[in-house]
C-alpha positions in Angstrom: 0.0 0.0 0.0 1.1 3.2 -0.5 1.1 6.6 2.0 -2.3 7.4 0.7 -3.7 4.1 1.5 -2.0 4.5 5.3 -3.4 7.9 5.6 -6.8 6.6 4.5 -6.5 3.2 7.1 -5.5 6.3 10.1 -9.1 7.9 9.3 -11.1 4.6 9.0 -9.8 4.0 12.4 -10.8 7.3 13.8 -14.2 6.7 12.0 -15.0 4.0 13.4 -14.0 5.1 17.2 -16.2 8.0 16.5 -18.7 5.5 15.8 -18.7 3.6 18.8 -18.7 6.5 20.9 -22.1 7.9 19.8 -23.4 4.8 20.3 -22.4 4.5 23.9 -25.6 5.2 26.2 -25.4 8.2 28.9 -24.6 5.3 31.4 -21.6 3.8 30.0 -20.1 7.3 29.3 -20.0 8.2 32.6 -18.9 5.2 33.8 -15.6 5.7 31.5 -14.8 9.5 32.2 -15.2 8.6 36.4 -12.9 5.3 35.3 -10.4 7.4 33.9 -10.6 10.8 36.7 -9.7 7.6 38.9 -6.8 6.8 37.7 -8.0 4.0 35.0 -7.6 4.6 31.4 -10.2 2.9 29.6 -9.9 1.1 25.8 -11.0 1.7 22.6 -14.9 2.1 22.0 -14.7 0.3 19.0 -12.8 -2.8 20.7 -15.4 -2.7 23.8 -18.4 -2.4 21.2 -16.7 -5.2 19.2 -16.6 -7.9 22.1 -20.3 -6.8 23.0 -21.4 -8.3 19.3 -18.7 -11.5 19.8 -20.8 -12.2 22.6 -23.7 -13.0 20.3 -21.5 -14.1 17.8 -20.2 -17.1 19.6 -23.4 -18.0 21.8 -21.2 -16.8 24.8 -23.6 -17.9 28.3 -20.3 -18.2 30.8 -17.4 -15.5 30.3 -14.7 -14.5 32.0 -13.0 -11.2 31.8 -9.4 -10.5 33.4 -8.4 -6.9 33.5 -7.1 -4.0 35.3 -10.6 -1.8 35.8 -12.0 -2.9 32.7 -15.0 -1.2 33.4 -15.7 -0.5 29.7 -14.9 -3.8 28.4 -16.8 -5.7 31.6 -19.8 -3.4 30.7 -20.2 -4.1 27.4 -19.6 -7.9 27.3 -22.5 -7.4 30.3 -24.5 -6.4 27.5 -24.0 -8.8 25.6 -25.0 -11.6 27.5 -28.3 -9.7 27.3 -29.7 -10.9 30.9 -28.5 -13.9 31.1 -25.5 -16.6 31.5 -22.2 -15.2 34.0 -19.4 -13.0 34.4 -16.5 -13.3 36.3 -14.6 -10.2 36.8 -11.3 -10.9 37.6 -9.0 -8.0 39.0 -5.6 -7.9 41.2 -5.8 -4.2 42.0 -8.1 -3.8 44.9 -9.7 0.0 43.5 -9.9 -1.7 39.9 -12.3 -4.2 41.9 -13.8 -1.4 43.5 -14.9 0.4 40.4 -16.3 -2.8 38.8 -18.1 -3.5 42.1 -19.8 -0.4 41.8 -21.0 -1.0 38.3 -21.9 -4.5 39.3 -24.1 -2.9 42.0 -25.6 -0.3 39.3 -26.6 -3.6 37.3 -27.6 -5.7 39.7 -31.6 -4.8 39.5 -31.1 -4.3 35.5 -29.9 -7.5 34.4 -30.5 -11.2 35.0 -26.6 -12.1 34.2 -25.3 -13.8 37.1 -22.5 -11.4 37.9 -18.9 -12.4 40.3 -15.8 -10.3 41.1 -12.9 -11.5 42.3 -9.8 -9.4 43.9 -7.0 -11.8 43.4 -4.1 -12.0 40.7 -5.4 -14.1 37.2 -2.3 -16.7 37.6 -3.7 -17.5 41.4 -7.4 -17.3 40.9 -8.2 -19.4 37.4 -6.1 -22.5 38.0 -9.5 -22.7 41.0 -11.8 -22.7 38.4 -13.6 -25.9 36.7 -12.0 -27.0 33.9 -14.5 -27.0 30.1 -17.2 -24.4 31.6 -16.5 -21.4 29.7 -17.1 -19.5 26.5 -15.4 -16.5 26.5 -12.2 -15.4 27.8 -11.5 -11.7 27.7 -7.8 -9.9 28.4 -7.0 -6.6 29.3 -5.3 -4.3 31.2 -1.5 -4.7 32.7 1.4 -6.9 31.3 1.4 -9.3 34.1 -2.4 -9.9 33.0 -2.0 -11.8 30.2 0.4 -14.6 30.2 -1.3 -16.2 33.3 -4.7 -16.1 31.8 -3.4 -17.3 28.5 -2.2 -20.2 30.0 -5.1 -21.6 31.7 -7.2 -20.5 28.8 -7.6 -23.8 27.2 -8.4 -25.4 30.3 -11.0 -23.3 31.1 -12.7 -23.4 27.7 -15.3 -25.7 26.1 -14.0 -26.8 22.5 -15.0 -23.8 20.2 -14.3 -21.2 23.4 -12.3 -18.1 22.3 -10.1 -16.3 24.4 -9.3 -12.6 23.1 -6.6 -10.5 23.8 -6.4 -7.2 23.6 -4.4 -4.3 22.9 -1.6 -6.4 21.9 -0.1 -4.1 20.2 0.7 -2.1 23.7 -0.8 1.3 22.5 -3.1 1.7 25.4 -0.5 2.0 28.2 0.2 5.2 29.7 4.0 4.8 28.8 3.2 3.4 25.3 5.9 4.7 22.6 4.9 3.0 19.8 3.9 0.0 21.2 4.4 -3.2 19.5 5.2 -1.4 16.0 8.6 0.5 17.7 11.5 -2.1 18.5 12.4 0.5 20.6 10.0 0.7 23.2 10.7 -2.1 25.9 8.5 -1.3 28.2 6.1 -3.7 29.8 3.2 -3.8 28.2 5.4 -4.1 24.9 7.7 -6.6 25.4 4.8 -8.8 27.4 3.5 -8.7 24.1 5.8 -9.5 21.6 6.9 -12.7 23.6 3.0 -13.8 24.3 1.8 -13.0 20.6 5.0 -15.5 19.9 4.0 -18.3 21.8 0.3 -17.4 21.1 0.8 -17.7 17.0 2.9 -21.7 17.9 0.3 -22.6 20.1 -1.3 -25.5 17.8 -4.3 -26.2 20.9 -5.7 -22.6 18.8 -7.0 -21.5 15.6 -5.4 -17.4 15.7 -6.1 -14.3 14.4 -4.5 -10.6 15.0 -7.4 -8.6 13.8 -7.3 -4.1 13.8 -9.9 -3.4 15.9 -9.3 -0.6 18.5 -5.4 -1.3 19.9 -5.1 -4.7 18.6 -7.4 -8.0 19.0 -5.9 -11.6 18.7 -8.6 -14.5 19.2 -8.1 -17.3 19.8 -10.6 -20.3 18.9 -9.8 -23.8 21.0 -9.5 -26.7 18.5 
């Protein structure tokens, strides 16, 4: 492709956030500005909206969702369940937990979802779970999130289940410079990363796919 086609891909992207931002209701809006005043940067619209249609896409009744106050994210794959199934809301930072509590508690007379939250680190909470009762896996926030939660993934799932990962290419951290696309930025989120897409891509237990939605989306379907 050449510059033009670049500069055109740049405005499709920005399209499409604008998009999913006029779609979010009044609720979900203020639930990301109060997310971020706190302290908790939120992800792209488009990436949140996205996993709110995989939901329906893939039949999703038992999901889990590991993050770092996800509260967009956890919201939206809420939605998606559309009153019923669970979601487990795994987060290691005690006022991540608190935010998503407080949604949860917003929700709780709205929606028939059966919704947990759990303050404990991914790698010491999943290997507790039951192994072949879930759908959907979801990813986000720090580094340290994402290798753990990878590697019980295909325990966890049912045959078909999906675990997604997102930003993977390391643009949504606070320290980001350049993410995944600059060999030059080492930092945490980046080099977490570059090593799990890696061992994601030679896993053979999953059908993968890096897809350019918001920061960066690789699914992963279990074989």
């Amino acid at each position: 492709m050449n510059k033009t086609s670049y500069t055109n891909l740049a405005k499709a992207w920005e399209y499409a956030e604008d998009v999913a931002f006029a779609k979010q209701s009044e609720a979900l809006n203020a639930l990301r500005i109060h997310a971020e005043e706190v302290g908790f940067p939120q992800g792209s619209a488009a990436q949140a909206d996205f996993l709110r249609l995989l939901v329906g896409l893939t039949g999703a009744r038992s999901i889990i969702v590991v993050g770092t106050g996800s509260v967009v994210e956890t919201y939206q794959l809420i939605a998606g369940l559309g009153g019923t199934g669970l979601l487990t809301a795994v987060d290691s930072s005690p006022e991540g937990t608190a935010l998503i509590r407080r949604m949860f508690t917003r929700l709780d007379n709205q929606t028939g979802t059966t919704l947990r939250v759990v303050n404990v680190a991914a790698g010491q909470f999943l290997p507790r779970l039951n192994a072949a009762d879930y759908d959907l896996i979801v990813v986000a926030g720090d580094a340290g999130n994402y290798a753990p939660a990878f590697a019980q993934a295909e325990r966890l799932l049912r045959r078909g289940g999906t675990v997604v990962l997102t930003d993977v290419l390391a643009f949504a951290s606070p320290v980001s410079n350049g993410g995944l696309l600059n060999p030059a930025d080492r930092g945490d989120k980046a080099t977490a990363m570059r090593e799990l897409l890696e061992a994601v891509q030679d896993d053979e237990r999953f059908d993968v796919t890096l897809v350019p939605v918001g920061t960066g989306l690789v699914l992963c379907v279990k074989r």
